[in-house]
C-alpha positions, 0 to 999 in steps of 0.5 A: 191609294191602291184598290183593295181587291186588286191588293188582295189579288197580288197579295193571295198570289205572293202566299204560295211558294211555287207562284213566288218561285215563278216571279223568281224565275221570270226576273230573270227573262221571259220564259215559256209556261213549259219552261216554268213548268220543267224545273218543277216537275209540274204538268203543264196544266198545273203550271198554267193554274198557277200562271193564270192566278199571277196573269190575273193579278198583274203580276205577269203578262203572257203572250201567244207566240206560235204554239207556245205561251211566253210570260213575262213580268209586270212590275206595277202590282208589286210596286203598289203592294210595296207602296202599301208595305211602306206606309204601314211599315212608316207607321209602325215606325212612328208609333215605336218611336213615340213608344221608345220617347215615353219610355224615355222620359217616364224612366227620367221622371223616375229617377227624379223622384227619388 
């Protein structure tokens, strides 16, 4: 299964709005840390914080080119945290299922009783 702490890494990213507004912007194509920063009206230093959390959890990779920082989106660590989703959301699943079977039948048994 997925290491924790590198679960706990894209899942602390994904809890602020401004980190997931960046994701959003970066499905879109690859941007500069001064065009993330631009629509947000965010100093370039607070942009890099923010960029530098999403690097350090997998979720973008950034490259120097020229004077400026490119970043760009790397699918692997959302897919792991969906692949964790997934089997807790199968598992609740299951256990509602058995819940709404039991239900089920003691209403059953209940009408047989009378």
């Amino acid at each position: 299964m997925v290491h924790q702490d590198a679960l706990d890494r894209v899942f602390a990213s994904l809890a602020d709005s401004t980190r997931r507004g960046i994701l959003v912007r970066l499905g879109e194509g690859p941007a500069t840390i001064g065009e993330l920063a631009e629509p947000t009206g965010m100093s370039l230093t607070g942009m890099k914080k923010h960029v530098h959390v999403l690097e350090d959890a997998g979720l973008i990779v950034t490259q120097k080119i020229g004077r400026a920082r490119q970043c760009r989106l790397s699918a692997a660590p959302l897919d792991q945290a969906m692949a964790w989703i997934s089997f807790y959301q199968r598992l609740w699943a299951r256990r509602l299922d058995g819940l709404d079977a039991y239900l089920t039948l003691d209403q059953g048994s209940k009408g047989q009783d009378r």
